[in-house]
N, C-alpha and C positions, 0 to 999 in steps of 0.2 A: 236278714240273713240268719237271726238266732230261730226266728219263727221257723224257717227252713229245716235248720238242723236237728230243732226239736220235733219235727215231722217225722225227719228219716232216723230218728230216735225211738220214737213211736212205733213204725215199721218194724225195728226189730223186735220191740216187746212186742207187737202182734203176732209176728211169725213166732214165738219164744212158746205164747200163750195156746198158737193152734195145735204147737205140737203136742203139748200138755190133754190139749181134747181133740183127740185125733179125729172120732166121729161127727164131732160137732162143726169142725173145718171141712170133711168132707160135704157133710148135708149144703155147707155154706158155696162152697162150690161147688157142687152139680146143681145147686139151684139157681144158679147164675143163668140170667137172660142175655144173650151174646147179641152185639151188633149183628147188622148186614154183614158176611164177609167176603161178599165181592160187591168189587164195585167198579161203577164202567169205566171201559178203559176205550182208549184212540180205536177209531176205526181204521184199521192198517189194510192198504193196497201194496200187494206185494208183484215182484218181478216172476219170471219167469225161473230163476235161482232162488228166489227165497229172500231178497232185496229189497228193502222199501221204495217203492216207487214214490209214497204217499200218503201222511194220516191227518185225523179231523181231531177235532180239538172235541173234548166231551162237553154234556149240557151246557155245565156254568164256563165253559170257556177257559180251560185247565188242558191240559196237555199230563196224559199219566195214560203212559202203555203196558201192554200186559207184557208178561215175563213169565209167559208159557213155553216151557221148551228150554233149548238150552241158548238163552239170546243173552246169558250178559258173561264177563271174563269169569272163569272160576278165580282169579289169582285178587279181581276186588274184591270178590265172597272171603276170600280168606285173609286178607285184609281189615274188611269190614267186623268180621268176627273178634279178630284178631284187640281191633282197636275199642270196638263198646261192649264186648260180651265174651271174654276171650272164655268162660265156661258154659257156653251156649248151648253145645249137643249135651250138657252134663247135667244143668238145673232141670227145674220142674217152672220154670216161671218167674223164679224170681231167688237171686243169686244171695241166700243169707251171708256168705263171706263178703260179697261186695258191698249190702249196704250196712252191714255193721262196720266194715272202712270206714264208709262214707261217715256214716253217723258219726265215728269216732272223731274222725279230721275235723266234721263240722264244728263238734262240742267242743273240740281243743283250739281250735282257731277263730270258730264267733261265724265261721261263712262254710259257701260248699266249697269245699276241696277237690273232691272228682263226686262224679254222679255215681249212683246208688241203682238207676233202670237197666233190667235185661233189653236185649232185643225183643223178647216178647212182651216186656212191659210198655215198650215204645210203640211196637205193634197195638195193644191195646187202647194207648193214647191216641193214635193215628184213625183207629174204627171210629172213634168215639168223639174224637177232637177236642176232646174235653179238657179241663185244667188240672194240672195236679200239684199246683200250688197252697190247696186246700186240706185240711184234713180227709174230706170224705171224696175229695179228685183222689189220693193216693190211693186211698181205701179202695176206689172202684177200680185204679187200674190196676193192683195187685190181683182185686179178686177177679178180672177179667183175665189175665192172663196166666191165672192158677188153671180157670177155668180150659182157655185158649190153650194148653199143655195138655189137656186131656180131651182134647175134642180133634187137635190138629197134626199132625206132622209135623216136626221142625222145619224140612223144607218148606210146607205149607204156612208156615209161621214167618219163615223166611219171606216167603214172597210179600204176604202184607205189606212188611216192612220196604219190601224192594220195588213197590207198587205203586209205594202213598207216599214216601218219605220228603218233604218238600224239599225242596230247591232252590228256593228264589222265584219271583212271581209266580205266575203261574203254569212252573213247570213242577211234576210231582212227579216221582218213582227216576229210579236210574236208567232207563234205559232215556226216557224223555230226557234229563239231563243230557245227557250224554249227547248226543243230536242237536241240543240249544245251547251246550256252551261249550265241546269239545267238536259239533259241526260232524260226527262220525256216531255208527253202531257200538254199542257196551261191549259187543262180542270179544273185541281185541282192545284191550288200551294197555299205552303204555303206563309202565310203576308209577310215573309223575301224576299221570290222568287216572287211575285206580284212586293215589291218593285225598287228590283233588275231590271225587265225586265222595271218598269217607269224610272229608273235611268240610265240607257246605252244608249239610243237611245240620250240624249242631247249631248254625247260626246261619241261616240261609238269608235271611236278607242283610246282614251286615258283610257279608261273603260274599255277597253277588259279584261276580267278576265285571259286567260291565258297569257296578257304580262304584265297588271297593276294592281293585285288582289288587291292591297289595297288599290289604286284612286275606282277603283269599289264596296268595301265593304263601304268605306269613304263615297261615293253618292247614296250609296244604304239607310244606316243610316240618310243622310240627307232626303230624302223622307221620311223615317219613320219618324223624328222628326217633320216633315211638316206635318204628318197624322196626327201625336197626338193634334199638333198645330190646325189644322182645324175641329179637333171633327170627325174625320173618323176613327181615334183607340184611344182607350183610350193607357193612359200614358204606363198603365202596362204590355198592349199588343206590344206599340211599343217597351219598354225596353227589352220585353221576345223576342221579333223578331230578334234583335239587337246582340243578343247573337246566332243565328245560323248561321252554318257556311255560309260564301262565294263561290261561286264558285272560281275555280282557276283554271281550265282547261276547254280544251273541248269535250266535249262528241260525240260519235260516235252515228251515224242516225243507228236507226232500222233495219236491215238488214235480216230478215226473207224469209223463205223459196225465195232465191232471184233468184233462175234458175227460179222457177215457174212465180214469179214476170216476169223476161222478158219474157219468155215466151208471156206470160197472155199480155203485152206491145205490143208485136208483134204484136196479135192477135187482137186486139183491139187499134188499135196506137191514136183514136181520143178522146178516152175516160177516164176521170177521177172522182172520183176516181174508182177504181177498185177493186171489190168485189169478195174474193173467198170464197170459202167453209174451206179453213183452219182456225183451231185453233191456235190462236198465243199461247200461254203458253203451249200447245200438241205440238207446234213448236220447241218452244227452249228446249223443252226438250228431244226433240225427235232426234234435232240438237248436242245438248250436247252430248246424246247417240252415234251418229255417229263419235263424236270426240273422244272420250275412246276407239271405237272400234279400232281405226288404231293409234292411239295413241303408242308416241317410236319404233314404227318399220321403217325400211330400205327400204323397199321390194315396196314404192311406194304404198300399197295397200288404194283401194277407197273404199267405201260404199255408197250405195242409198236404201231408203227406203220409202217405200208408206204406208199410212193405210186408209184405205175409211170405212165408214160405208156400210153395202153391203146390206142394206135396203134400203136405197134412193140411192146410187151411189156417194155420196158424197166424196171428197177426204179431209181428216180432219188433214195429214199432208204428207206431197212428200218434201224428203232431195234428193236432186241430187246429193251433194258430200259432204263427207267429210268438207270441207273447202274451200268455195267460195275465190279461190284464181288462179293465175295464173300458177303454179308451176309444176312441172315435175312429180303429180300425177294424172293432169289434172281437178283441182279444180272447172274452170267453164265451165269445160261442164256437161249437164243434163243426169246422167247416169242411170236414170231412165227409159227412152228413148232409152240406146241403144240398139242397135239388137245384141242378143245375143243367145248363144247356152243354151235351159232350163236345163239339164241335164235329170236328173230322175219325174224332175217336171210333166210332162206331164202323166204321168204314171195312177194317180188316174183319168184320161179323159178317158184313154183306158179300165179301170177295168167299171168304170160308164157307159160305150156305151155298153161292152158286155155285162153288168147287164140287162139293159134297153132293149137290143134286143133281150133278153130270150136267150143267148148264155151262158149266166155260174148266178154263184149265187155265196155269199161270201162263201157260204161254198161247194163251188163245189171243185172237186180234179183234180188238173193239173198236168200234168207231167212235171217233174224238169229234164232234163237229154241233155247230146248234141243234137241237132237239124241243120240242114240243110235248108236251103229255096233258092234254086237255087246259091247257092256259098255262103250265106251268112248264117257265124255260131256263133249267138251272144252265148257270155259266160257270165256267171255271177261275179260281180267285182270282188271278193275273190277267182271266179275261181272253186267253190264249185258249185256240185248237189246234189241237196235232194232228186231226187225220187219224189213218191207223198208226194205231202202239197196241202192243202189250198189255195186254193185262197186269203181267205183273208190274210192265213200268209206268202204269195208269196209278196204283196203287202206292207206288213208291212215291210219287209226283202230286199223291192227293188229291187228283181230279177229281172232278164233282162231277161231270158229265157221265163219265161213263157208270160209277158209282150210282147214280140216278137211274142209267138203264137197267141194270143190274136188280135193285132192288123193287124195277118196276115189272121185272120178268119174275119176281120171286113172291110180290107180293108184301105190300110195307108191314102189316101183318106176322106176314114171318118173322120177320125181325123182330118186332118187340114180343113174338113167341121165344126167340131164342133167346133175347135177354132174359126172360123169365125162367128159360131152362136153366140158364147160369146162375140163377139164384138173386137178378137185380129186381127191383122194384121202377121201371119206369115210370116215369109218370105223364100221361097222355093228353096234349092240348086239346081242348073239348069231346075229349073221351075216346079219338077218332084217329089211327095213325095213317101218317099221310105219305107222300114220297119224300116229302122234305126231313122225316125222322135220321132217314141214311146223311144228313149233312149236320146231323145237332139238334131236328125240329122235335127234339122230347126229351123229358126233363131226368134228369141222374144223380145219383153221389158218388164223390170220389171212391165209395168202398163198393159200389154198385162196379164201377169200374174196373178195381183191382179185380174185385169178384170173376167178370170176365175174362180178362186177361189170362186172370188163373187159369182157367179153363181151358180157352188158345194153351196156353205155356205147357197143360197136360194131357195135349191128345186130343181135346175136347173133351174133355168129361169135366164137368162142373163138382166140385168140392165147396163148400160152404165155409167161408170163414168165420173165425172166432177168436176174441179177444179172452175165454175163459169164464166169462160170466153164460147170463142165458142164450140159447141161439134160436134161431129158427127149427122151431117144431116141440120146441119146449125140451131139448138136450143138450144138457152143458158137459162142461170138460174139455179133452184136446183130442179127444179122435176123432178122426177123420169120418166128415159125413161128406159122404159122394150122395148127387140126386141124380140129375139126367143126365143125358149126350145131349153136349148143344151141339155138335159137328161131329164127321167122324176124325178119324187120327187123321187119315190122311190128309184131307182139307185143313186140319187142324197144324200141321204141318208145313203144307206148302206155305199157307199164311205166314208162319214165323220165318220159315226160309225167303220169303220175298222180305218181312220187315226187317230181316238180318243187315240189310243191306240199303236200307233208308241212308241218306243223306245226314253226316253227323254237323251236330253246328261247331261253329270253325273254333278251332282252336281243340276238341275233342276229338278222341281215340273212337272208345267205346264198342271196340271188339269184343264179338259172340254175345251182343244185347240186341236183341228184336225188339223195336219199339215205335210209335206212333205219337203224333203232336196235332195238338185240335185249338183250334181258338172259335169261340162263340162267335154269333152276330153282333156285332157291336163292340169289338174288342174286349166282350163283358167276362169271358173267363180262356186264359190261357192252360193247357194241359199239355204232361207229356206223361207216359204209361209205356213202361218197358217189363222185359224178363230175358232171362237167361233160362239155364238148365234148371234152378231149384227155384230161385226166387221173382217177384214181381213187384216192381217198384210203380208206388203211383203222386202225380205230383199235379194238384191243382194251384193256382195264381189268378189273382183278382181284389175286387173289393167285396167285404163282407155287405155292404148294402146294393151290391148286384149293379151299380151303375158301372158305365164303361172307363176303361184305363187308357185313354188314348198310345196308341203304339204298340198295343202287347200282342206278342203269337206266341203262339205254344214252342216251337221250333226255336226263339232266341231268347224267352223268359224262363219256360220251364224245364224245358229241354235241357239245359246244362245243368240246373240244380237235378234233375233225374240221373243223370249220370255220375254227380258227385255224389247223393245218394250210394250207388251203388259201390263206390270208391269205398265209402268208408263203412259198409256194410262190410264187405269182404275184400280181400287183398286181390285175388282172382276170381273170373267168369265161370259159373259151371255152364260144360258144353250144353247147347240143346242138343237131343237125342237126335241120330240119323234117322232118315226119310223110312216108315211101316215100308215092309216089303210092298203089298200094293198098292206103291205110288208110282204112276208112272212118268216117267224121266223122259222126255221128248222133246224136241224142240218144233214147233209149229209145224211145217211140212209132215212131219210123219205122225202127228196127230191122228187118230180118227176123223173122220172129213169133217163132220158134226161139232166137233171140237176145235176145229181149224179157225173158224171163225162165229163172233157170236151173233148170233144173230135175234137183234129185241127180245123180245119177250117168252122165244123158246116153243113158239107154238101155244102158250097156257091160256090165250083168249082166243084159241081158235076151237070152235066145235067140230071137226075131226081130228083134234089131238089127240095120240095114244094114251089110252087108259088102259091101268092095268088091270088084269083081272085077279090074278092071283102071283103071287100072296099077297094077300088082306095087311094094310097097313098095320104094322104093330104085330104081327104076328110071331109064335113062339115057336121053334122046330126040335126037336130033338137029333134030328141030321142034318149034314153039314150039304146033303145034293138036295137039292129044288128044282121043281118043275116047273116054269116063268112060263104065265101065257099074258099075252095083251091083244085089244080090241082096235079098231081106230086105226089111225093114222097109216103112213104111207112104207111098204116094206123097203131094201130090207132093215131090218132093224139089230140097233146095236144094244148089248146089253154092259152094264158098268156093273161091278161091283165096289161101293169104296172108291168110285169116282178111276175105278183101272178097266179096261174092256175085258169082258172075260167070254163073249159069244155076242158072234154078227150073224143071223139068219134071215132069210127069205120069206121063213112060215113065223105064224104068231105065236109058236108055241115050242120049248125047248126045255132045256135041263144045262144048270148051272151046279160047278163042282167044289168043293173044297173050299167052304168059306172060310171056316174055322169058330172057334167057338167066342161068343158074343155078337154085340152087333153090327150090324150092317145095311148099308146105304143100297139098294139096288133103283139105277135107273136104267130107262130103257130111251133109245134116241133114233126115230125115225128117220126115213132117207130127205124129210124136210126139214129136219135137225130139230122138231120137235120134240119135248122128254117129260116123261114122267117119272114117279120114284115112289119109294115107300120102303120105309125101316122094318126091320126084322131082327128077332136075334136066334140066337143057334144056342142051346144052352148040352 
């Protein structure tokens, strides 16, 4: 101890001596070689407010986040100042009234008394890590932080210190404290937790609250009594301070939507922090939710769940599993992502395309009965034929049959074109899409799904989602990227109008949600995929190694967690939008005949089917009248716009009015109920 005192003894006859050669002090400072003065800090995943979702520990396995901005309390800054450096904005680096104290108390007592270090002198220890129990350790950290005074900002000298200052293990700087032993952000603490985080860093491992809670609570109090002492809290504030609890453990880091976090790492490896579109509190509750789902079963069973706003494309919360853990239900991998069989999901794509093409209408009549299509004869799940039904109640009922005709009149083809417009990525069993794709026969991810939906939910126009990191096409951020029409509104419409009214599983509500439930071949994955006015909830169930769940359908597994989903998303349903003016409202009988019932394949393998001649698919107009001619087929002929009739003529050739501006569906439908079509837009 005497060694000590004659150290910071020594200090003052240096500072005494520099003053004496003012020149000779300068040269000796500016020629100071400075540390690194940054150094890395957590990789931080933020929320959609500015919220930590999620951070990664640096190299050696150290927890020290940056303190860019304004992320920790001003009221511990002033504290902190208060308590090691209360002449901090005033020195140059190093406070000669304080360690000539120091020095004095040492000599007259044989030990140290109080310390003698600035905040910048600490700062300098901290770059350096070095000792300053030696003569030439003080020596370097004076002249480091004579130096560090004239190189930095006080804030910027600040932060060092607020950056590096250990903690106990291996947590360094206050905001990481703060998060591992107060379990919350720096932003807000209370006087007791202000004081706490000034009181650990002078002896952080004898401090440590979960091995020495009551050396920690002891010098936590002392700081408070040093507040009241200095006129920084009054008495009554310290006393009431003094009285809340201690910590005594330690708290677990944030760990929110954390597949997405790597993810999102991946993708971005240079950059911090990192910003998504998620809601952290829609997070954990949405997380929560996925833990009660699989919650006390045997069975291995996982859950993944996506919700995006399907207005901008936003993803507002993505559970990859169950339980971000390593364990034999395959906790971290992102099973939101995998490629999977959709079941029945696909189903309102194929009802939407024949809408659209002028091949059927919801209330067109299909024939429910065994069917053949070159050897292959779907049944319906139950194994039940209805004869004639509806469309739309073919649809609500999940038949396979007429679903099978349907996309045998349109072409299996189309379909995985429209998934593509929507922005999925199917992926096709021996490269070849078949009729069986309209029942699940090709492979998807839950966000390939959402993707859809979204689309349905908006008219049909496909929007690309995004979590905030890179997207599709190599543009990141939150606006909104629209690609194609996979449908038009109107088809896009009746679809949700007929899903409004799906069968809910028992025990639920779930009014003004449009939604669909699929289970795989082999009970191997159960789904359910809804939307309302704004948003689109999607919910897969299964086992992450793709073998089957004996018992599960989409309708009684996932189906109810889709709905609670939506529960604790928002209090109330936003309405979906009323039916585009042309859509036409009819009930079977006063259909167009054509319409009336559907009839296979629509004509599209017959060689005198109408074809059109003009306009040329894809074509662009500047006005809103068209002159429609077709070839073929049997007159007279009906023309659709938008899947509404808008002219029935005799002759092959006419003029259609008033589209309005964008796209549009024109089909034309022979008096054999054969149709053709081809998109156009009006710009």
């Amino acid at each position: 101890m005497r060694r000590q005192a004659r150290l910071l003894f020594a200090a003052v006859v240096l500072l005494w001596a520099g003053a004496l050669g003012r020149d000779m002090l300068d040269a000796w400072i500016d020629g100071t070689v400075l540390p690194p003065l940054v150094a890395e800090t957590s990789v931080e995943v933020l929320d959609r407010h500015g919220d930590l979702l999620r951070a990664y520990t640096v190299a050696d396995g150290r927890w020290r986040m940056s303190v860019a901005g304004e992320v920790v309390d001003p009221d511990y800054i002033t504290m902190l100042v208060a308590f090691e450096d209360r002449r901090f904005y005033d020195h140059h680096g190093v406070d000669p009234i304080a360690i000539a104290r120091a020095a004095w108390q040492a000599a007259l007592n044989g030990r140290i008394v109080s310390g003698g270090s600035t905040l910048t002198m600490q700062a300098a220890r901290l770059l350096e890590d070095g000792s300053t129990g030696t003569w030439a350790g003080k020596l370097r950290q004076i002249r480091v932080a004579l130096a560090l005074e004239r190189r930095l900002t006080k804030p910027e000298i600040l932060r060092i210190y607020l950056e590096r200052a250990p903690f106990g293990g291996n947590i360094e700087g206050v905001r990481a404290a703060a998060f591992a032993w107060l379990g919350k952000p720096a932003t807000r603490l209370t006087t007791a937790e202000a004081a706490f985080l000034v009181a650990l860093p002078q002896s952080p491992e004898t401090r440590r609250p979960d091995r020495h809670p009551d050396a920690a609570r002891a010098a936590r109090d002392r700081v408070l009594r040093r507040m009241a002492g200095a006129g920084v809290l009054s008495p009554s504030a310290a006393e009431a301070a003094m009285t809340e609890r201690s910590p005594r453990s330690r708290a677990a880091f944030p760990a929110l939507a954390p597949q997405l976090a790597d993810r999102t790492r991946s993708e971005l490896p240079q950059q911090s922090p990192l910003r998504l579109t998620i809601d952290g509190h829609l997070q954990a509750r949405i997380e929560d939710l996925a833990r009660q789902a699989v919650a006390d079963r045997s069975d291995a069973l996982q859950v993944a769940i996506v919700i995006a706003d399907h207005q901008t494309g936003e993803i507002l919360s993505s559970v990859g599993s169950a339980a971000f853990g390593g364990d034999l239900s395959g906790g971290f991998l992102d099973l939101t992502r995998a490629v999977r069989s959709p079941g029945s999901t696909l189903k309102p794509l194929v009802y939407a395309l024949a809408f659209d093409r002028g091949l059927a209408h919801p209330e067109t009549l299909i024939s429910d009965r065994p069917v053949d299509f070159g050897g292959y004869r779907p049944q319906n799940f139950d194994g039940l034929y209805r004869g004639e039904i509806r469309l739309r109640e073919a649809l609500q009922l999940s038949l396979n049959v007429p679903v099978v005709s349907l996309t045998n009149a349109l072409g299996p083809e189309q379909l995985v074109a429209a998934l593509r417009r929507a922005g999925a990525q199917p992926v096709i069993p021996e490269g070849r899409a078949g009729l069986a794709v309209a029942l699940g026969g090709v492979g998807v991810t839950l966000e390939d799904l959402v993707q859809l939906y979204a689309a349905l939910a908006r008219g049909g126009e496909a929007v690309t989602l995004t979590h905030g990191g890179p997207r599709t096409g190599g543009t990141s951020g939150s606006e909104t990227m629209v690609s194609e029409v996979v449908v038009g509104d109107v088809a896009a419409w009746q679809v949700a109008d007929i899903l409004l009214q799906v069968p809910r599983p028992a025990g639920v509500v779930g009014t003004g949600i449009a939604y669909k439930t699929g289970t795989s071949y082999g009970h191997r994955d159960a789904w359910a995929i809804g939307f309302d006015g704004r948003h689109v909830v999607g919910v897969w169930m299964g086992r992450a190694d793709g073998t089957p769940v004996p018992g599960a359908f989409g309708g009684e597994l996932a189906a109810p967690v889709m709905f609670e989903a939506f529960e604790r998303l928002k209090p109330r349903v936003d309405p979906i939008p009323p039916p585009p003016p042309a859509t036409l409202l009819l009930p079977t009988a006063q259909l167009p005949q054509p319409l009336q019932r559907f009839r296979g394949d629509g004509g599209l393998s017959d060689p005198d089917r109408p074809l059109i001649d003009f306009p040329p698919m894809d074509a662009r107009f500047a006005e809103d009248t068209l002159t429609v001619r077709v070839r073929q087929g049997t007159p007279p002929f009906t023309w659709l716009a938008n899947g509404a009739p808008v002219l029935t003529t005799p002759l092959r050739e006419g003029e259609i009015f008033g589209l309005g501006i964008g796209y549009s569906v024109l089909t034309v439908i022979d008096a054999a109920g054969r149709a053709a079509e081809v998109r156009i837009e009006v710009r």
